[in-house]
C-alpha positions in Angstrom: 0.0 0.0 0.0 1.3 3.1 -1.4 0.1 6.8 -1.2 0.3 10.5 -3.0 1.8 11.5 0.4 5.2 10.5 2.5 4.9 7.1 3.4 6.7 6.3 7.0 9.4 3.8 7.2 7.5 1.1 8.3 3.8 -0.2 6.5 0.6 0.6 7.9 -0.9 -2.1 9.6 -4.1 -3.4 7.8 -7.7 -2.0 10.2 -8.8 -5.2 11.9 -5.6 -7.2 11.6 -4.4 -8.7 14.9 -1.2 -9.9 15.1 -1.5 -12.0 18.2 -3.0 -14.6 16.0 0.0 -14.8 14.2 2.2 -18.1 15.0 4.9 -17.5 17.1 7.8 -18.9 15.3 6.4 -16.9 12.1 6.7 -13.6 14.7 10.2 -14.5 15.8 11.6 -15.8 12.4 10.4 -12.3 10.5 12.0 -10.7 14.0 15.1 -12.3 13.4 15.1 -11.6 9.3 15.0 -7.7 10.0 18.2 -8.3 11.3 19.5 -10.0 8.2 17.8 -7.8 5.6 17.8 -3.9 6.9 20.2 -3.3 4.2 17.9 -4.1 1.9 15.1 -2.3 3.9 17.2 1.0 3.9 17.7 0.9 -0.1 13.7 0.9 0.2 14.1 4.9 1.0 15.7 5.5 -2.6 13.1 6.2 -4.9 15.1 6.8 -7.7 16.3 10.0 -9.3 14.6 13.3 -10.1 15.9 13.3 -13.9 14.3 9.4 -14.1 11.1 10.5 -12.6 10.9 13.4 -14.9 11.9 11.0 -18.1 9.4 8.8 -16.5 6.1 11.1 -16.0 7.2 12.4 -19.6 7.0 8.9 -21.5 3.4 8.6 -20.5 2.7 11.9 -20.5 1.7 13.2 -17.0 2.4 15.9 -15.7 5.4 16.8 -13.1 3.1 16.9 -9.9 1.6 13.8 -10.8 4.0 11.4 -8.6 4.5 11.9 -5.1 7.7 11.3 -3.3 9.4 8.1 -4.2 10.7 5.7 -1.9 10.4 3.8 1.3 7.2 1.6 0.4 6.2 3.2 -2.8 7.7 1.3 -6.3 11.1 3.5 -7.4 11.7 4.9 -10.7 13.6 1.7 -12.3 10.7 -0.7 -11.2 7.7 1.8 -12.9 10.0 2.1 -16.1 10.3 -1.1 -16.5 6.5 -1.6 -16.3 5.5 1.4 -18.6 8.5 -0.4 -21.1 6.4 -4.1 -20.8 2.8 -2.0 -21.4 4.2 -0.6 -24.4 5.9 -3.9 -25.7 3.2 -6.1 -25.2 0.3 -4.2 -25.3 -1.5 -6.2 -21.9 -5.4 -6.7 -22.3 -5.6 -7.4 -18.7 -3.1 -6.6 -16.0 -3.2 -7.5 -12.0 -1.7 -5.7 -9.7 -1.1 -6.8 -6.0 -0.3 -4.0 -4.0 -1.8 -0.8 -4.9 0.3 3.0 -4.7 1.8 4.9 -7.1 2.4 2.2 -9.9 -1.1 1.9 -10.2 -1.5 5.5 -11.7 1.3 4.8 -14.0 -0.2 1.2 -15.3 -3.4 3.2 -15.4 -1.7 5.9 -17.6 0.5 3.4 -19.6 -2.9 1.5 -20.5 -4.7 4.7 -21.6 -1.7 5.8 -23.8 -1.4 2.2 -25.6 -4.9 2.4 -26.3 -6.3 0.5 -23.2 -6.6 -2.2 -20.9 -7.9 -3.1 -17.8 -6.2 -2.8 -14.4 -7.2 -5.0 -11.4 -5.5 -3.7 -8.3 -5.3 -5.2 -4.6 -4.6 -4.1 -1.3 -5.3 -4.8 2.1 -6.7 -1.1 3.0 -9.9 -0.7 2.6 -9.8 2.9 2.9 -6.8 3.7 0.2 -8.8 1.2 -1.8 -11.0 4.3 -2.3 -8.9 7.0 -2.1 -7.1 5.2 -5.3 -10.3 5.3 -7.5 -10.2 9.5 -6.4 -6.7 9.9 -7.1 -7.0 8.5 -10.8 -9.9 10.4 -11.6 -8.2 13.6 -10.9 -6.1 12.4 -14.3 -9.2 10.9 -16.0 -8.0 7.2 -15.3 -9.8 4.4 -13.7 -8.9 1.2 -12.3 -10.9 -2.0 -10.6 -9.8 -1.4 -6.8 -10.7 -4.2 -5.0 -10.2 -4.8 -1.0 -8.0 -7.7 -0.4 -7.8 -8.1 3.4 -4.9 -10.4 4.7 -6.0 -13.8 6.2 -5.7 -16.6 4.1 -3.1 -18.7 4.8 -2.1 -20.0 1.3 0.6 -23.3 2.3 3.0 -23.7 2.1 4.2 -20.1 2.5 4.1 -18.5 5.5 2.0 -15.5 6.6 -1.0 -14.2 5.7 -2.1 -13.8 2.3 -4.8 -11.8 0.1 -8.3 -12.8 0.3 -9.0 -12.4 -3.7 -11.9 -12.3 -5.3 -12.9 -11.1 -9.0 -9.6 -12.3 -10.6 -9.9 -12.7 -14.3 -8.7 -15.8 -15.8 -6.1 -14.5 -18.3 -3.5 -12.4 -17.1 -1.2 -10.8 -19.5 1.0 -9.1 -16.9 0.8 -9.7 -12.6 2.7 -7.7 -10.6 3.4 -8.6 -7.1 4.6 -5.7 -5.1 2.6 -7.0 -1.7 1.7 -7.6 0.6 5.1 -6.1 3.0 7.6 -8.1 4.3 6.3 -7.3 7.5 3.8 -10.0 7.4 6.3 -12.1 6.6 9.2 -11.9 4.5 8.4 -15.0 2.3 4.6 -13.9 2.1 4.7 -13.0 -1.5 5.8 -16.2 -2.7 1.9 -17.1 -2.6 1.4 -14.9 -5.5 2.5 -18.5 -7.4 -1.3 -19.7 -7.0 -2.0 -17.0 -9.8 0.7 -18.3 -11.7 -1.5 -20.9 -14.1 -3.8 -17.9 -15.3 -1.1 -16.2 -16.5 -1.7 -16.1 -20.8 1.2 -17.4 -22.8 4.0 -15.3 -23.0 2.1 -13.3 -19.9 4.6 -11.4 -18.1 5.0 -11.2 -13.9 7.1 -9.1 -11.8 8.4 -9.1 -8.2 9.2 -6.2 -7.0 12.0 -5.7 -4.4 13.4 -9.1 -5.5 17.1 -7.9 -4.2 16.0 -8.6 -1.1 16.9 -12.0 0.5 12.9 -13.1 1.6 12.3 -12.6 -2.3 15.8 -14.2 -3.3 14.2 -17.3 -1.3 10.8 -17.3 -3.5 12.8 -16.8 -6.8 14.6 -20.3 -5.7 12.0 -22.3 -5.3 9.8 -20.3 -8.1 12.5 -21.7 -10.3 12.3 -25.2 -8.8 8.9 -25.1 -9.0 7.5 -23.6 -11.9 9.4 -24.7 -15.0 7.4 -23.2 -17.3 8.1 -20.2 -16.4 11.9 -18.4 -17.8 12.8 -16.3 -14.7 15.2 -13.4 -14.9 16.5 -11.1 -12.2 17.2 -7.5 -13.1 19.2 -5.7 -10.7 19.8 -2.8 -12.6 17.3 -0.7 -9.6 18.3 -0.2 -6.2 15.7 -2.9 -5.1 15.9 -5.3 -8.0 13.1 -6.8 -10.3 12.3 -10.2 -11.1 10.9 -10.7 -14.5 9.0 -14.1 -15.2 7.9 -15.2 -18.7 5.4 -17.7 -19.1 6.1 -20.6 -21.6 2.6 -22.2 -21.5 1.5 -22.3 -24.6 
């Protein structure tokens, strides 16, 4: 969950969520990982540079103001380019997002500019789930918003996952950037479970995949899911993986 505004260091926690029902050794193990990763979680405060969120705002063409600040939780420059460069190479019908923020606006845009598409956006807020659908209207966009709160437990990954509904079969491009690693860092490895309504030569992405939780799901993705081709860009500060369906 990303805003228009400053986002704190650390995610909001999700109205309603109580942590107590968490299992302990999931509590202490993601305890324990801060220690390992806050490298990793300090690189999260770069959002990139004001020349490539400029170029960035320009190749879709919105205007200056239309990004907020850049960093901690919200998707950096690198990650939204390479989005808005996949949109304009493949021309996605249909596009799932899990995670909602920033990017959203700029799939939203990209879509628009390439002649259209549909977005379909989760997050675990229920109250930025609105305030998403207001902030793309100011530019004339819209997106499917739908509330996704955290309690399904999808095995064998730990933590908490999305409680989805509406998901279209066909995906042409999923991007997982959610839910945060503070609900456990191995939690978006779930996001496999949408992997088999991916189209052929559908596109995903994981963002902050520099990060050792998500080095840990790009393993056993690999191991896992053969037809997919996985690739790991670390050209950002947080690194992207890029997964290419071979289904078809």
């Amino acid at each position: 969950m990303t805003t228009r505004n400053q986002t704190a260091f650390l995610p909001l926690k999700a109205a309603g969520t109580d942590t107590t029902s968490d299992r302990l050794g999931e509590r202490l193990f993601q305890l324990a990982f801060a220690l390992v990763q806050w490298p990793w979680l300090l690189k999260s405060l770069y959002g990139g540079t004001k020349a490539s969120k400029a170029a960035l705002l320009e190749k879709i063409g919105l205007p200056e103001n239309a990004l907020p600040h850049l960093g901690s939780w919200k998707a950096d420059t690198f990650f939204l380019h390479t989005v808005v460069d996949i949109i304009i190479r493949d021309r996605p019908t249909v596009v799932v997002e899990l995670g909602s923020g920033a990017s959203s606006l700029v799939i939203a845009q990209a879509l628009k500019q390439n002649g259209g598409g549909r977005l379909v956006s989760y997050d675990q807020h229920a109250p930025f789930v609105a305030e998403m659908s207001v902030w793309l209207g100011e530019y004339d966009l819209h997106a499917d918003f739908i509330h996704a709160p955290l309690g399904v437990r999808a095995s064998p990954w730990p933590g908490r996952w999305y409680d989805l509904s509406g998901v279209p079969d066909k995906i042409d491009l999923l991007i997982v950037d959610g839910p945060p690693w503070t609900v456990h860092p191995y939690v978006r490895g779930a996001a496999e479970q949408l992997f088999d309504r991916l189209a052929p030569d559908g596109t995903l992405l994981l963002d902050d995949a520099a990060r050792p939780g998500e080095r840990i799901i790009t393993r056993r993705w690999r191991r896992d899911h053969p037809g997919v081709e996985f690739h790991l860009d670390t050209g950002g500060a947080k690194g992207t993986l890029i997964g290419t369906a071979r289904l078809g």
